[in-house]
C-alpha positions in Angstrom: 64.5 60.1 78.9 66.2 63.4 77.2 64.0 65.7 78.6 63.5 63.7 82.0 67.7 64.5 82.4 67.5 67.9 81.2 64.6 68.5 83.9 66.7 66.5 86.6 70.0 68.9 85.6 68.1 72.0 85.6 67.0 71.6 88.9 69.7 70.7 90.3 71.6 74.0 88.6 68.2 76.0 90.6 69.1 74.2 93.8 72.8 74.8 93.8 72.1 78.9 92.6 69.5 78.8 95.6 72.3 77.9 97.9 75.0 80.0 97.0 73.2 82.7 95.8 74.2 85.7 97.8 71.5 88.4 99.4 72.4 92.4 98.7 68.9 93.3 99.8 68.1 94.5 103.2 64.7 93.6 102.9 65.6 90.1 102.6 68.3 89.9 105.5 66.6 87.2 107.7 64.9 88.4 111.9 68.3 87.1 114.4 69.0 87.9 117.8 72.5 88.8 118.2 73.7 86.5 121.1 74.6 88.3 124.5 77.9 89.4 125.5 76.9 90.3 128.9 75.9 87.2 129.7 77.9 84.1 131.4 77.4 80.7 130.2 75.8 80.0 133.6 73.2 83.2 133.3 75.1 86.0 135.0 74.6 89.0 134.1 78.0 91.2 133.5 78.0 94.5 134.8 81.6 94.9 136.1 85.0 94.7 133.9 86.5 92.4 136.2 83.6 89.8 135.5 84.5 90.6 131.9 87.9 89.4 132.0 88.0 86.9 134.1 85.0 85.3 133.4 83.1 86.4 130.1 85.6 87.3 128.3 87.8 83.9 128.9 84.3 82.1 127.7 84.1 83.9 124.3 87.4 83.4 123.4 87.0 79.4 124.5 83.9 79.5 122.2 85.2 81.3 118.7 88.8 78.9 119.2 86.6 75.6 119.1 84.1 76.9 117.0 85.4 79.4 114.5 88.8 80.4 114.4 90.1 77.3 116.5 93.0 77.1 118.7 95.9 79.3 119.2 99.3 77.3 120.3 101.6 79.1 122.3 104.6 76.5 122.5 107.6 76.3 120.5 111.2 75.1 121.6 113.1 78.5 120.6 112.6 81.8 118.4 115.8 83.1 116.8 116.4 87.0 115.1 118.7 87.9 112.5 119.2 91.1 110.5 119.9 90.2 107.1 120.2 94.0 105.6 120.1 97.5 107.4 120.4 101.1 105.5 120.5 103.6 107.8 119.9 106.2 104.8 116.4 104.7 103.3 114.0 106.9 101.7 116.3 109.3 100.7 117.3 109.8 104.2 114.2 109.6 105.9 114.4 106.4 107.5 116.2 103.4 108.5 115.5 100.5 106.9 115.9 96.8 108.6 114.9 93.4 107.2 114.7 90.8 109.9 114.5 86.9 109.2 112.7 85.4 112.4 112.8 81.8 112.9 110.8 79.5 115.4 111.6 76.0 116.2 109.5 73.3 117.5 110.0 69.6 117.6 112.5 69.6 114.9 110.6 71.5 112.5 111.4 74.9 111.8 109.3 78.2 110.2 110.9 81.0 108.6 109.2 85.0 108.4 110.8 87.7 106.6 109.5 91.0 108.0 110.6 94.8 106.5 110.7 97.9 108.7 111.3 101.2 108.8 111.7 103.2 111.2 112.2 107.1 111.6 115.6 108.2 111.0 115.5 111.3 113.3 112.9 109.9 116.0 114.4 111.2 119.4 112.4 108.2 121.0 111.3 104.4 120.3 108.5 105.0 117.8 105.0 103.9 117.3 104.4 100.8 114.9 102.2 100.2 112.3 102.3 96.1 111.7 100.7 95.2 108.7 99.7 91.6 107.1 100.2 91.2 104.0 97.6 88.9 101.8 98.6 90.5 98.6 101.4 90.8 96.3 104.7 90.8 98.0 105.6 93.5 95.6 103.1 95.6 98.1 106.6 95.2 100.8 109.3 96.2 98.7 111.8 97.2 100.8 113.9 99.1 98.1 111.4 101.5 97.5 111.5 100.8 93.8 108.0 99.0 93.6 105.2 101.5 95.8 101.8 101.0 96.3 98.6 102.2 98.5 98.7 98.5 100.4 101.4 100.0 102.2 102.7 103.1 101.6 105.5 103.2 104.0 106.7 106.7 103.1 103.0 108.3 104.1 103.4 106.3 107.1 106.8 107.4 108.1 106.3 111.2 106.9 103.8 110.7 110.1 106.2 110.3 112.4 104.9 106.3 112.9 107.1 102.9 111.9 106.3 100.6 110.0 106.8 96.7 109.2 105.5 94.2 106.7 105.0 90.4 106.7 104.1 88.2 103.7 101.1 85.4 104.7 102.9 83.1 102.5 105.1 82.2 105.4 102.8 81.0 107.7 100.4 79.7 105.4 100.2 79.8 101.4 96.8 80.9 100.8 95.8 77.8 98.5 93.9 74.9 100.1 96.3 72.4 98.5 99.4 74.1 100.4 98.4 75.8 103.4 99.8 73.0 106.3 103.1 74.3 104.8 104.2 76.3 107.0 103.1 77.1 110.9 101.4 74.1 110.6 104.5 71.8 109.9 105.3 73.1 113.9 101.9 72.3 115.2 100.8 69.3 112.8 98.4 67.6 115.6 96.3 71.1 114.8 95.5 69.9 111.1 93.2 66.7 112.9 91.8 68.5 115.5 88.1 69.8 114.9 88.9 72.7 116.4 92.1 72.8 115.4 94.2 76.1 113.8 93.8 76.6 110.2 95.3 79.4 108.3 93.6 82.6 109.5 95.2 81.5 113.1 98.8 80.9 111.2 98.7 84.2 110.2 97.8 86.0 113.9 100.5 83.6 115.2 102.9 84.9 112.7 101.7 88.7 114.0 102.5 87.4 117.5 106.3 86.0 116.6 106.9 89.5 114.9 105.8 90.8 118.4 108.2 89.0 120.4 111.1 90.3 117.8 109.6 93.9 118.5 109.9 93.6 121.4 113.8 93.3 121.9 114.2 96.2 119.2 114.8 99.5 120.9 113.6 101.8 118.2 110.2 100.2 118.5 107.7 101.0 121.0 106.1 97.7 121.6 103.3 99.4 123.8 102.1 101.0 120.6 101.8 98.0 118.2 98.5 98.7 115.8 98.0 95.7 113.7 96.9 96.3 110.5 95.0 93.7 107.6 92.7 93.8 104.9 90.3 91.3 103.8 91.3 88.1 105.3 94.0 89.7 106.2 91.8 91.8 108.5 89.9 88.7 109.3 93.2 87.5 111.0 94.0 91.2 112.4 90.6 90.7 114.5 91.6 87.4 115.7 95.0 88.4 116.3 93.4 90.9 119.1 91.6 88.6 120.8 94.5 86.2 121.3 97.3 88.6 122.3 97.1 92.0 124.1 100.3 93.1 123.7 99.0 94.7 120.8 98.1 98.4 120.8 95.0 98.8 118.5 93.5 96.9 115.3 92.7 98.0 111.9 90.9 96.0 109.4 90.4 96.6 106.2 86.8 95.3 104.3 87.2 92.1 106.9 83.7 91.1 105.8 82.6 87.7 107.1 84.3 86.0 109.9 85.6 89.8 110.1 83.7 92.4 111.5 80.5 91.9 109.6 77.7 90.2 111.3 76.9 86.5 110.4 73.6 86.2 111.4 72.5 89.0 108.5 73.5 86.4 105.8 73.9 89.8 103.8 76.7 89.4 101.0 79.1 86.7 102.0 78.0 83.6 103.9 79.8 81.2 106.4 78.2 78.6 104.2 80.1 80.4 100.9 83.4 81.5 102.8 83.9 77.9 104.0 83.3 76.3 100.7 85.5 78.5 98.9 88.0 79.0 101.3 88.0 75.2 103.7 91.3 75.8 105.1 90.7 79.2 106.5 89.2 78.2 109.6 88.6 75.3 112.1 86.7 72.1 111.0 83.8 72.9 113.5 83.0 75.6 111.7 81.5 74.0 108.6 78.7 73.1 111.5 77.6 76.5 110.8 77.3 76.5 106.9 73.5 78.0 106.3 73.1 77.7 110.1 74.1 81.2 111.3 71.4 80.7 114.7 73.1 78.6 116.0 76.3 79.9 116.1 77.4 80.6 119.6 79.3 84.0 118.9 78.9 86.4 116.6 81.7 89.4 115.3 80.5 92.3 117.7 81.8 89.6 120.2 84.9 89.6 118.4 85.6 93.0 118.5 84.8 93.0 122.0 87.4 91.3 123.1 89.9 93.7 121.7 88.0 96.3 124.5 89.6 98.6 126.3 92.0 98.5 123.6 91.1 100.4 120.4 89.3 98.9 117.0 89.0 100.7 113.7 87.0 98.9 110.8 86.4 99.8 107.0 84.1 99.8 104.1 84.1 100.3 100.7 80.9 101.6 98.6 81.6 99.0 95.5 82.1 96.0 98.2 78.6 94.9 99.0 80.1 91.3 99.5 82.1 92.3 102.8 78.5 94.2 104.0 78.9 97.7 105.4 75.9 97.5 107.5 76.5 94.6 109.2 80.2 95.5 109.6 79.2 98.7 111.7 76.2 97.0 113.4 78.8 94.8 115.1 81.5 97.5 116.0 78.3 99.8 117.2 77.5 96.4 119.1 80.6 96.3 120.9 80.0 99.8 123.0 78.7 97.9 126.1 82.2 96.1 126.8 84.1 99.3 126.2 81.4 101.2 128.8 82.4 98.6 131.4 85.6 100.0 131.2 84.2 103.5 131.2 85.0 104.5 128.0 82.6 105.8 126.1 82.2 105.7 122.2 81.8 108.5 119.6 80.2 106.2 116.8 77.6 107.5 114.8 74.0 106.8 115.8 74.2 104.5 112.8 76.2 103.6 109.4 77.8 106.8 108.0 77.9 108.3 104.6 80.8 107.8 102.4 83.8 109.5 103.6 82.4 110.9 107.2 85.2 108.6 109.5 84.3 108.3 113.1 88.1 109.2 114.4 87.8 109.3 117.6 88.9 106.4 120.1 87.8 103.9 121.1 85.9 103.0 118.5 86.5 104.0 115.0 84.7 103.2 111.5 84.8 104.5 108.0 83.6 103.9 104.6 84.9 104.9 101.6 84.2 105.1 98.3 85.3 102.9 95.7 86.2 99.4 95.7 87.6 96.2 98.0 91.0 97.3 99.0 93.3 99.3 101.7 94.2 102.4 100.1 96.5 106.1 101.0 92.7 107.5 102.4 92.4 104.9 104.8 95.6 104.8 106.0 95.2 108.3 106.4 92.6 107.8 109.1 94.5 105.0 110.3 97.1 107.4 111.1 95.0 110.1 112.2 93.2 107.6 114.6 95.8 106.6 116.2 97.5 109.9 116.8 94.0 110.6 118.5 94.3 108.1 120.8 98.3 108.0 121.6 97.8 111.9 122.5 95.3 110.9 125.1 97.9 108.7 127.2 
């Protein structure tokens, strides 16, 4: 009876590593046919941009809202702005420093975000934003200056002659599955029953989207020139952020990897299966439908990026960060091309994945990867910068 357990347990430790066990080989990714963008649900082909966005385009984000990232609410009762500290001297006199408490109210519930900016000092016009989302540390958004890191180094930022602001997740959404309804969804709680209802990657892009409307009214921004900026999940939610609202500028994400820019059909490194069982309250319930299902997802992420079109999209890789799948990441941006050609823009990608440290800067569509390891470093927001500069000196 011993050994009949002991058989019964191993196998069932050889079933469980079968299923979470996570591909790195290209040989094993899996045939898929990425599903059509230029399509219509009812079999019309897309050939001109106004098909796109009033027909196509309205379809895809229907289908990743009910079966992905779920739905987006745009109602709340009122949205208040107060500046809680301003130094006009910050950076030793390079910048102006503002910390803003926004507040949104909806049906007697209430949600607080605490966003940092700085802004050039000596700009002679409203300046050029970089919004970033922060999933890490909030020792990463300092405002004093006295704690710096690559996550956001605000002084390489400004020394460009950009803005830049800083939110923490935490206020939309704690990242922790026991906690995560605190927050955005207090406002919205009829989302946490819904199937396709907004989990905590959509708390997030709504924060984004309340920082917007604050930017909005503040005269030293220029809210036409917005770039949104995440890593990780936080790029995940950068991504979805685009789709949903196009008052934003450009996007940059950061090693997004699953349910980010990396393709899902490749099963290469992270899986929908794996994401949603470590991470359940990330995305909508629907989702889960997908877990070791990829096929018959009705989307995929070059769709996701596609929506951002004409609008600009920069992605990232890291050498050491298999898990977030560098060929599948660019696959999907390259994948994207047709949407921006129906706008008659035409892409500078590389024919295919780049080596280390060769970025593709130039709008519409940019990509690089770096060495080293999953994170958002001083090189990439070096391109970052250096991308958008491209693209802004265009207009």
């Amino acid at each position: 009876m011993n050994r009949f357990k002991a058989l019964v347990g191993l196998a069932l430790i050889l079933i469980t590593s079968a299923t979470f066990a996570q591909n790195y080989d290209e040989k094993l990714v899996p045939k898929y046919t990425l599903p059509d963008m230029l399509t219509t649900l009812n079999g019309k082909k897309v050939k001109r941009k106004d098909v796109w966005e009033h027909t196509r385009r309205l379809e895809l984000l229907k289908l990743f809202e009910d079966n992905v990232y779920g739905q987006m609410p745009q109602d709340f009762d009122s949205i208040k702005y107060q500046i809680t500290h301003l130094d006009n001297s910050a950076m030793g006199g390079k910048a102006v420093l503002k910390e803003i408490d926004i507040k949104v109210f909806r049906q007697q519930q209430s949600v607080g975000i605490h966003l940092v900016m700085f802004t050039p000092l000596h700009a002679r016009q409203a300046s050029p934003l970089f919004l970033l989302i922060n999933n890490r540390g909030k020792n990463n958004m300092d405002p004093a200056r006295i704690s710096k890191t690559e996550f956001w180094p605000a002084e390489q930022v400004i020394d460009s002659g950009y803005a830049t602001a800083v939110f923490h997740v935490s206020d939309l959404a704690p990242d922790r599955k026991d906690s995560y309804a605190n927050g955005v969804l207090r406002l919205y709680p009829e989302q946490l029953k819904a199937p396709n209802g907004m989990k905590a990657i959509g708390a997030w892009a709504w924060g984004a989207s309340r920082v917007m409307d604050y930017l909005q009214t503040d005269k030293s921004v220029d809210a036409k020139k917005v770039a949104i900026v995440g890593h990780s999940r936080g790029g995940k939610a950068a991504l979805w952020l685009m789709a949903q609202d196009r008052r934003f500028a450009m996007c940059f994400a950061s090693c997004s990897g699953n349910t980010g820019a990396a393709l899902s059909r490749r099963r290469f490194g992270e899986t929908i299966e794996k994401i949603n069982a470590t991470f359940p309250y990330w995305f909508c319930d629907n989702y889960k439908k997908y877990n070791n299902n990829e096929d018959d997802l009705p989307v995929d992420q070059h769709m996701l990026i596609a929506l951002s079109a004409p609008r600009p999209v920069y992605t990232t890789n890291a050498t050491k960060d298999k898990w977030a799948d560098p060929s599948g990441s660019y696959m999907a941006i390259k994948a994207a091309e047709p949407v921006y050609e129906l706008y008659r823009i035409k892409s500078a990608l590389y024919a295919s994945l780049p080596p280390p440290n060769r970025p593709a800067l130039q709008p519409p569509l940019g990509y690089h990867l770096r060495e080293g390891i999953h994170d958002l470093t001083a090189y990439d927001w070096d391109k970052f910068i250096r991308f958008a500069h491209n693209y802004y000196q265009k207009q």
